[in-house]
C-alpha atoms as one frame of an Amber mdcrd trajectory, in Angstrom:
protein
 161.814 -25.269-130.357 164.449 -27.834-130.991 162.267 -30.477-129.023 159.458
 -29.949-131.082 160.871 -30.185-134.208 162.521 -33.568-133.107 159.239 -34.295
-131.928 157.192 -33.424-135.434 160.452 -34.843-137.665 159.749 -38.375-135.803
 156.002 -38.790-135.880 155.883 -37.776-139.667 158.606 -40.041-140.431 157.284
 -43.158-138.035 153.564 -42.470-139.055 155.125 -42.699-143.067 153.953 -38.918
-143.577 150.598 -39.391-142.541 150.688 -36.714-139.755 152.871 -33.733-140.862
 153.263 -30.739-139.346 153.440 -27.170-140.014 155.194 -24.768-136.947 154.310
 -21.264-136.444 156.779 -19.857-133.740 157.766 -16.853-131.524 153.945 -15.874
-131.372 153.309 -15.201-135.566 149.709 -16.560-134.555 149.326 -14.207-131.635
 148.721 -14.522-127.992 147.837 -17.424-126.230 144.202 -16.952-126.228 144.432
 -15.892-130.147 145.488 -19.688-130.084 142.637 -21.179-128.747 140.455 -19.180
-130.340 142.443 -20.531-133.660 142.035 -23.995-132.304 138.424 -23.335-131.967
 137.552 -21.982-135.346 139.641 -25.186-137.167 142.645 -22.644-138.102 145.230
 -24.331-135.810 144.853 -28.016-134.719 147.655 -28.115-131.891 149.502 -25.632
-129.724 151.866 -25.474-126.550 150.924 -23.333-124.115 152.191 -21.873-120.998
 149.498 -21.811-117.558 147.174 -18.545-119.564 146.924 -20.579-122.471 145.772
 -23.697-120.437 142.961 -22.068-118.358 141.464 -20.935-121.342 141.427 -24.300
-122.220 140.737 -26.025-118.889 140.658 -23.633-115.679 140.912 -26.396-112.989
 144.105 -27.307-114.222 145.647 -24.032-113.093 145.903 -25.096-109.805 149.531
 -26.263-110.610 149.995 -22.695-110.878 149.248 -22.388-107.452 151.469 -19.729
-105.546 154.282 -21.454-103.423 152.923 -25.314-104.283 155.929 -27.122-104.859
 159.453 -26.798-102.909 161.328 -28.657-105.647 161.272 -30.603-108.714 160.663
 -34.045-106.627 156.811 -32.950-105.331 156.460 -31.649-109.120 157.134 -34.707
-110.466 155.223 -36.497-108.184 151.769 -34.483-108.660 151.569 -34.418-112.661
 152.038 -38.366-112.265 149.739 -39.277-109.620 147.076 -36.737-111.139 147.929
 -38.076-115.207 145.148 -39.363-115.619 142.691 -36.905-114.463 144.700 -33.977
-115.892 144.286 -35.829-118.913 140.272 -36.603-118.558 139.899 -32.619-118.273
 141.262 -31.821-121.380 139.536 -33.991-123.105 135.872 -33.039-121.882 137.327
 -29.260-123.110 138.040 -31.142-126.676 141.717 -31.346-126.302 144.212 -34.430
-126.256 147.113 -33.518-123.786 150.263 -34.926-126.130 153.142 -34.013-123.111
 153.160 -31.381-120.417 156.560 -28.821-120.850 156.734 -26.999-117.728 158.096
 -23.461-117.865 159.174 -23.751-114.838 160.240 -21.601-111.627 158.736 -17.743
-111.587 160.951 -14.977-110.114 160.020 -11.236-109.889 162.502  -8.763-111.506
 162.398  -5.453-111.166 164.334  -2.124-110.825 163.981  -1.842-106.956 164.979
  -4.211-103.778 162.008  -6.697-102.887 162.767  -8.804 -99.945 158.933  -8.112
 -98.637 155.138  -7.774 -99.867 155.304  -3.881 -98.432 158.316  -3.763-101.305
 156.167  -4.340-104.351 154.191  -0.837-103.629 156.519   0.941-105.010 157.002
  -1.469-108.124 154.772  -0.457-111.697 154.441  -4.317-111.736 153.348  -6.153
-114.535 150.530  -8.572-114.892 149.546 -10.878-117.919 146.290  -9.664-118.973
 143.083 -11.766-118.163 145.115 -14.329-115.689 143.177 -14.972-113.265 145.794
 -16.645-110.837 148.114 -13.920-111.218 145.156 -11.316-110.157 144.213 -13.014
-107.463 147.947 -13.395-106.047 148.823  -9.661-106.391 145.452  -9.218-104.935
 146.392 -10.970-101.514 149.392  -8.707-101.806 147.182  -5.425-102.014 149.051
  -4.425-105.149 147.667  -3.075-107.909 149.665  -4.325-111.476 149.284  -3.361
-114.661 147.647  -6.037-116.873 149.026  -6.149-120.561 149.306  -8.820-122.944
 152.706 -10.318-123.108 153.560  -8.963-126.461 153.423  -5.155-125.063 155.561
  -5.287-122.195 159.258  -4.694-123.498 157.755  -1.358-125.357 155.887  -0.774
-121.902 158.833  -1.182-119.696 161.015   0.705-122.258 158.704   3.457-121.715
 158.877   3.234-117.785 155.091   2.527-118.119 156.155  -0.760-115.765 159.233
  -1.418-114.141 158.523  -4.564-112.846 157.848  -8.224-114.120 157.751 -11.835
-113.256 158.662 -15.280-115.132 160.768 -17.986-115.179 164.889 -16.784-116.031
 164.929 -18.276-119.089 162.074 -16.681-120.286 162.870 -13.064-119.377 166.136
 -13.451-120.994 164.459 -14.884-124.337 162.194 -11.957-124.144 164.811  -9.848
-123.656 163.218  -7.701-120.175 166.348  -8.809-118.948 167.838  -5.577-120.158
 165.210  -3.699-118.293 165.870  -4.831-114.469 168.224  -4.336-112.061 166.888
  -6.801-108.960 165.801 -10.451-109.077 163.659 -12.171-105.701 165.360 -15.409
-105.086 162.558 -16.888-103.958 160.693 -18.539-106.693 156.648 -16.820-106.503
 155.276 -20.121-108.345 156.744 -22.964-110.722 154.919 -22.567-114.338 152.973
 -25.343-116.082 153.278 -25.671-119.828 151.374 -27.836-121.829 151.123 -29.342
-125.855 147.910 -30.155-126.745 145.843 -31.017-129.940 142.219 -30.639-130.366
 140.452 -33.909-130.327 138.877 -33.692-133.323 141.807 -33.512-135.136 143.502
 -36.328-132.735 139.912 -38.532-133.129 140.375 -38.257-137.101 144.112 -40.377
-136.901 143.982 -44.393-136.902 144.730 -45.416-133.420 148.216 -46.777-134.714
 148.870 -43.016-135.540 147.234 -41.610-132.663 149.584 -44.270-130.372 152.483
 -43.041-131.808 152.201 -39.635-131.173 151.273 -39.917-127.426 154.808 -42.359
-127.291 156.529 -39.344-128.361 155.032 -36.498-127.150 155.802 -38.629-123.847
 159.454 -38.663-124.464 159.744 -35.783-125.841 157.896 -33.261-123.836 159.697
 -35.015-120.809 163.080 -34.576-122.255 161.821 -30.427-122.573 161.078 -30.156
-118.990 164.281 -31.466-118.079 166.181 -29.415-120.401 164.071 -26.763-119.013
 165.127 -26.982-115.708 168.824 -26.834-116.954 168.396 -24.026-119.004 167.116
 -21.984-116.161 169.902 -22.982-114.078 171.871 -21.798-116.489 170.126 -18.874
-117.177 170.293 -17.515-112.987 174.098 -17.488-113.910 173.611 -15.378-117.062
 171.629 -13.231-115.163 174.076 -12.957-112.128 176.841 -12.138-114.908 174.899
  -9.489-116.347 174.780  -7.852-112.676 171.156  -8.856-112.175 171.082  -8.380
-107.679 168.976 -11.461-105.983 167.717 -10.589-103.188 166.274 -12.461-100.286
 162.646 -12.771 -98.392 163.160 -10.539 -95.414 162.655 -13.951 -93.003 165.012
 -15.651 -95.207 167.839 -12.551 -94.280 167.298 -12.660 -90.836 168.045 -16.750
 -90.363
């Protein structure tokens, strides 16, 4: 939140208050796909959005969500800059203008039992964001069966044992607070999460091309600067989690070498 606001504060102030902004956080405008559908009907004009939000927007681009892509940060880096420009072309055939990418970053699973092994997750109520089709079709080549929800319903859900078992990146379970709600974390990351802030080009198309220049400067350094603080906080956040007695566990081949 902090990055945006630095990033709004400075493109009102160096476009001399010709693009202001108005911020609706912690999800006052509803889900992701509430969003686009916003976006759509003229109600929003720009948005950042984690991998569900972006396949509404432009499906292909969920490859990066890929299961088990990436081993580190290096080949992550190295993919969203060779493929800039045609990440870029997509969005804008969708009638978007990507302003920065803000990667979510590394997925874990938590839940309230030991998995070191796909066989584990059987006996886990697991969680799955409703309508993503990446996630469905991972669980899917695991032969488990989740329970799809939209985000907004699964602390009540897992408060009410409905599901005992979820998956995102550590910072974002402990914003969300599931935290409280698991006793086991896999070490191995399942997938490293794409995030995204894009406007609608209509709104980016009406801006002189001074304005419109200045905002893709920033969202550049900005959005940059968010990934990398991103990666930091979720460093950070493993260590909360091992404080608060969180277990990580290890694949089963990982155990044996």
């Amino acid at each position: 939140m902090k990055a945006m606001k630095q990033f709004t504060g400075e493109a009102t102030e160096k476009t001399a208050g010709r693009v202001k902004f108005k911020i609706y956080p912690g999800g006052v405008s509803g889900d992701e796909k509430d969003v686009v559908r916003k976006i759509r009907l003229g109600q929003l004009q720009a948005a950042g959005f984690t991998g569900v939000g972006i396949g509404e927007i432009a499906p292909e681009i969920r490859v990066l969500d890929t299961p088990f892509l990436f081993k580190n940060a290096k080949e992550i880096d190295h993919i969203y800059k060779t493929f800039d420009g045609d990440f870029r072309k997509i969005f804008e055939t969708r009638g978007y203008v990507l302003l920065g990418w803000a990667e979510v970053g590394n997925v874990n699973i938590f839940s309230n039992s030991p998995v070191t092994k796909p066989e584990d997750l059987k006996a886990v109520k697991m969680w799955i964001w409703e309508g993503d089709p990446i996630a469905e079709a991972t669980f899917a080549a695991l032969k488990i069966k989740p329970i799809p929800l939209s985000i907004t319903d699964v602390m009540t859900s897992l408060q009410t044992g409905m599901i005992n078992g979820v998956y995102g990146s550590p910072l974002s379970v402990i914003a969300l607070q599931w935290f409280s709600r698991m006793k086991y974390v896999l070490s191995t990351p399942i997938a490293n999460a794409s995030g995204a802030v894009v406007i609608s080009k209509k709104t980016f198309d009406a801006l002189s091309k001074e304005d419109q220049k200045i905002m893709l400067e920033l969202g550049d350094k900005y959005f940059k600067a968010l990934t990398a603080q991103s990666r930091k906080d979720n460093e950070d956040s493993v260590k909360i989690l091992k404080g608060k007695k969180l277990m990580f566990t290890e694949t089963a081949a990982t155990a044996e070498l």
